[in-house]
N, C-alpha and C positions, 0 to 999 in steps of 0.2 A: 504494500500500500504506500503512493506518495503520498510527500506532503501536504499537496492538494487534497487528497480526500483524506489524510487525518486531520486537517482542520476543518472539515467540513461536519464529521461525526464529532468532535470536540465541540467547537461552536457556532454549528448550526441546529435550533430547534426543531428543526423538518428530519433532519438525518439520524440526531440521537433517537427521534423516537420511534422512525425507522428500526432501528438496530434492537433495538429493545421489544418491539411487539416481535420481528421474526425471533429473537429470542423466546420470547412470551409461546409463540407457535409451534416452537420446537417442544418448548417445554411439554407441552400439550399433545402432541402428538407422540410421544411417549407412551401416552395412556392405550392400554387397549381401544379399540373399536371407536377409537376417533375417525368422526367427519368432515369433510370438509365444510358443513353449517357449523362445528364446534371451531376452525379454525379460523373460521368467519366472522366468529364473536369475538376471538383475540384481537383480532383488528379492530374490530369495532371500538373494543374496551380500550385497549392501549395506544391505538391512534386516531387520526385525522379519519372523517367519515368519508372522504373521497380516497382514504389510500387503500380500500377495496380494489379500487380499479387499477394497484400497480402493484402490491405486495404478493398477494394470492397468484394473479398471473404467472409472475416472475417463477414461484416456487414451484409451482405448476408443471411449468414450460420447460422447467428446470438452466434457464437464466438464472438461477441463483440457485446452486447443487447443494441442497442442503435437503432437501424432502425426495424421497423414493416415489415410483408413480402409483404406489399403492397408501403415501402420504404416510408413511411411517418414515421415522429419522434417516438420516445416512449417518450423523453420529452417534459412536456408541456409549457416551454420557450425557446426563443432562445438561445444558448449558451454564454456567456461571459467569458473573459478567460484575467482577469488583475494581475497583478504581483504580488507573494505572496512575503514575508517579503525575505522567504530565498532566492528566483531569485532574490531581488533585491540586498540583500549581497553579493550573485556574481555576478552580475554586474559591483557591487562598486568595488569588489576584483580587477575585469578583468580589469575597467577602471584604477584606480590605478599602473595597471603594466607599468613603462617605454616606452615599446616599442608601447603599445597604445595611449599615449601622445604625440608619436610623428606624429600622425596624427589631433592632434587639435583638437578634440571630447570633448564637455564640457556635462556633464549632472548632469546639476545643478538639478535633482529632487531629487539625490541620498544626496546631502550634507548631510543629518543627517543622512543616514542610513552609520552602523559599518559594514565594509568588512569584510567577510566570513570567510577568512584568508589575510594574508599576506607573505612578501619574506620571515620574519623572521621564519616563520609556518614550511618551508619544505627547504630541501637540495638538489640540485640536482646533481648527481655522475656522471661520463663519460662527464664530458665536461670542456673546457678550459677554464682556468683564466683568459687568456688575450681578456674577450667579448669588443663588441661595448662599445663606448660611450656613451650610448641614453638619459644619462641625458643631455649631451653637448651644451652650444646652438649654436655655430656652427654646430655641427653636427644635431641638429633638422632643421636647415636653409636649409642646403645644402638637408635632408632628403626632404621637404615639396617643393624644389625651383623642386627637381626632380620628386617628385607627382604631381607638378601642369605640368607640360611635358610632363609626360607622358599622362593625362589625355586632353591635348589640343595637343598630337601629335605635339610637337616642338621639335628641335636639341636643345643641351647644350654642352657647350665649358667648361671644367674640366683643372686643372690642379692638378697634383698628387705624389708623390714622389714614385718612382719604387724600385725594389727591389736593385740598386745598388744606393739607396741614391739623386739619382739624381732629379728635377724636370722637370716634362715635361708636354705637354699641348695635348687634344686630344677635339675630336668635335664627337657626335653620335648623334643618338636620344634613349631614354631611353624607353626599351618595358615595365620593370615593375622589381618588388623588390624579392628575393629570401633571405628566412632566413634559416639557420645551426642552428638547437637545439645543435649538439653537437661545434661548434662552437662559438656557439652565436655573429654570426656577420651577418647585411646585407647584399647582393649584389646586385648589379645593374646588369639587363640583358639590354645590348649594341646591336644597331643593327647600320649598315653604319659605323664600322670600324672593325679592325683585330681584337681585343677582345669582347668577345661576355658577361664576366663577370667584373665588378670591385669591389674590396669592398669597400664601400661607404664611412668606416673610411678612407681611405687613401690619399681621397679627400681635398687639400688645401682648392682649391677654384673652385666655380661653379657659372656659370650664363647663361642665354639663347644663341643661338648662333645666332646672328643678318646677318649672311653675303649672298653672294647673293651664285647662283649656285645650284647644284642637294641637295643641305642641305638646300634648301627653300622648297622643293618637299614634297612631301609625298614618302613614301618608297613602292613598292610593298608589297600584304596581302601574307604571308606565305602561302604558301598550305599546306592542313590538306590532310592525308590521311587516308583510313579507315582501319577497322580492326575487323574481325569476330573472336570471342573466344567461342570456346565449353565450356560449365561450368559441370562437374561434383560434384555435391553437397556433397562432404564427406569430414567430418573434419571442417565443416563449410564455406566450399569456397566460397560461394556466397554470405555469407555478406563480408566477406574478400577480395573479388574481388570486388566488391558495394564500398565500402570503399574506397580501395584502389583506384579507378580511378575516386574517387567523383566527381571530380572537371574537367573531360570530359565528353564532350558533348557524350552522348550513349543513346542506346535505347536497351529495355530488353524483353525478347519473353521465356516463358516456351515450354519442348516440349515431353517430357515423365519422367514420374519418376522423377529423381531427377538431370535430365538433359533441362542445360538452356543456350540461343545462347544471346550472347552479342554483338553488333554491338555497336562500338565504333569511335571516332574519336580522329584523333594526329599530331601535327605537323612533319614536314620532318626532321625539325632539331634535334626534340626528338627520333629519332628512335633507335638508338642505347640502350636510356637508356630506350625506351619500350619494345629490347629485355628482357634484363634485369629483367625488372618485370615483364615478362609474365612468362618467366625460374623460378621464385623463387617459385611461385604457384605449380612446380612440375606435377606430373601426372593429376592435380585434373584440369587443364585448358588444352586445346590442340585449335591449331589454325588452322581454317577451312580457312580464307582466308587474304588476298590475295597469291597468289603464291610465289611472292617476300621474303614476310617474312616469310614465313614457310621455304624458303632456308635460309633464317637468321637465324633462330632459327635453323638448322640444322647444319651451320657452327658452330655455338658457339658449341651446344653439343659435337662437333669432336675435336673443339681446345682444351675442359675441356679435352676429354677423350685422348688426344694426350700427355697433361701436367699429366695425371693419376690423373686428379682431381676427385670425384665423386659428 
């Protein structure tokens, strides 16, 4: 194996998890009178819902000579799969960084192993001087007082200096934290008042908010809506579109050639900025449904070509 592709099982989150379900598969097919609808479920459980359409294939075909055609192992022990020297250097690396300390994470096994790198290692260009403070301990307080909130669904009372200097005091409940690489600041995503973002340096002071009324409540669950996307597979778009909406709930269907239908889900709030990244994929995505947003997606095209944007 090059280098190229041990840093790709290293740090990329597509390929570890790769390696880990065919692990998971093998494990599994160890068992007597395993199926391939049992081998099906590995996948499902241990990865991405579209990696049906490349993991099983492969084992299949025997592109990847790890399964017999009768789906029984070609090794003859179980897999184990524990931490080489250099994952655990980046580990060390990753743990190390700031912004990961500020979630309290101790891993004391690493103490003697030497990080990978360090901040001193590399430079980063296109982003502003003035980042967070995340060494702060204030600001790790106020970080951790808003994780535990969000995670127990409680309001917090803030008070924070605005942009004219002034202090003022506001009460939400905090949905979750949103970081700016080119920024390098957090923000808090606010729901139950008129701002929907804060940044979290700006925060004097913060604590639960104890008082009675509709901020005892639970807040109604946002509604998700759906979203069907035609994939045309050139230029690489479909791991580019895989990628890019990692982190939504989808579900993935091949359907000839090198065309593939995405059913996806998104909040009502985000829609604008899902027009957004549907547009930036260009010809190579086109949206089958819903009706609504394909007139979205239509308005924008008119407003660029109204401004002679292209």
């Amino acid at each position: 194996m090059g280098f190229r592709e041990v840093k790709r099982v290293i740090f990329s989150e597509l390929y570890s998890v790769y390696y880990n379900t065919v692990a998971d598969i093998i494990r599994t097919a160890f068992q007597p009178g395993t199926t391939e609808k049992d081998l099906q479920q590995c996948v499902l459980k241990e990865a991405f819902s579209e990696s049906v359409l490349n993991i099983l294939p492969a084992l299949k075909s025997g592109k990847w000579p790890l399964l017999k055609e009768d789906l029984t192992p070609v090794l003859r022990h179980r897999p184990t799969m524990p931490l080489t020297l250099l994952e655990k250097r980046w580990l060390k690396a990753i743990a190390e960084d700031p912004r990961v300390k500020l979630f309290g994470a101790a891993f004391p096994a690493l103490d003697d192993v030497r990080p990978l790198f360090t901040k001193e290692d590399y430079r980063i260009y296109d982003q502003y001087a003035d980042g967070d403070p995340f060494e702060d301990e204030t600001y790790i307080r106020h970080f951790r007082l808003i994780l535990s909130a969000i995670r127990e669904n409680r309001p917090v009372r803030i008070t924070m200096t605005n942009r004219r200097g002034k202090e003022v005091w506001m009460r939400f409940r905090p949905k979750g934290f949103e970081y700016s690489v080119k920024d390098d600041k957090i923000r808090i995503i606010a729901t139950g008042c008129r701002f929907r973002q804060f940044n979290l340096a700006r925060i004097n002071s913060c604590k639960y908010y104890g008082g009675g009324g509709p901020w005892r409540e639970k807040p109604p669950e946002e509604r998700k809506q759906d979203l069907t996307l035609l994939i045309k597979d050139e230029r690489n778009a479909l791991e580019r579109v895989m990628l890019h909406f990692a982190h939504f709930e989808k579900r993935a269907e091949r359907l000839e050639g090198d065309r593939y239908c995405l059913h996806l889900k998104y909040y009502e709030s985000d829609e604008t900025e899902m027009v957004i990244r549907v547009l930036s994929f260009g010809p190579c995505v086109k949206v089958l449904a819903p009706s609504g947003f394909v007139d979205l997606i239509k308005e924008r095209l008119v407003l660029q070509k109204s401004c002679e944007l292209k």
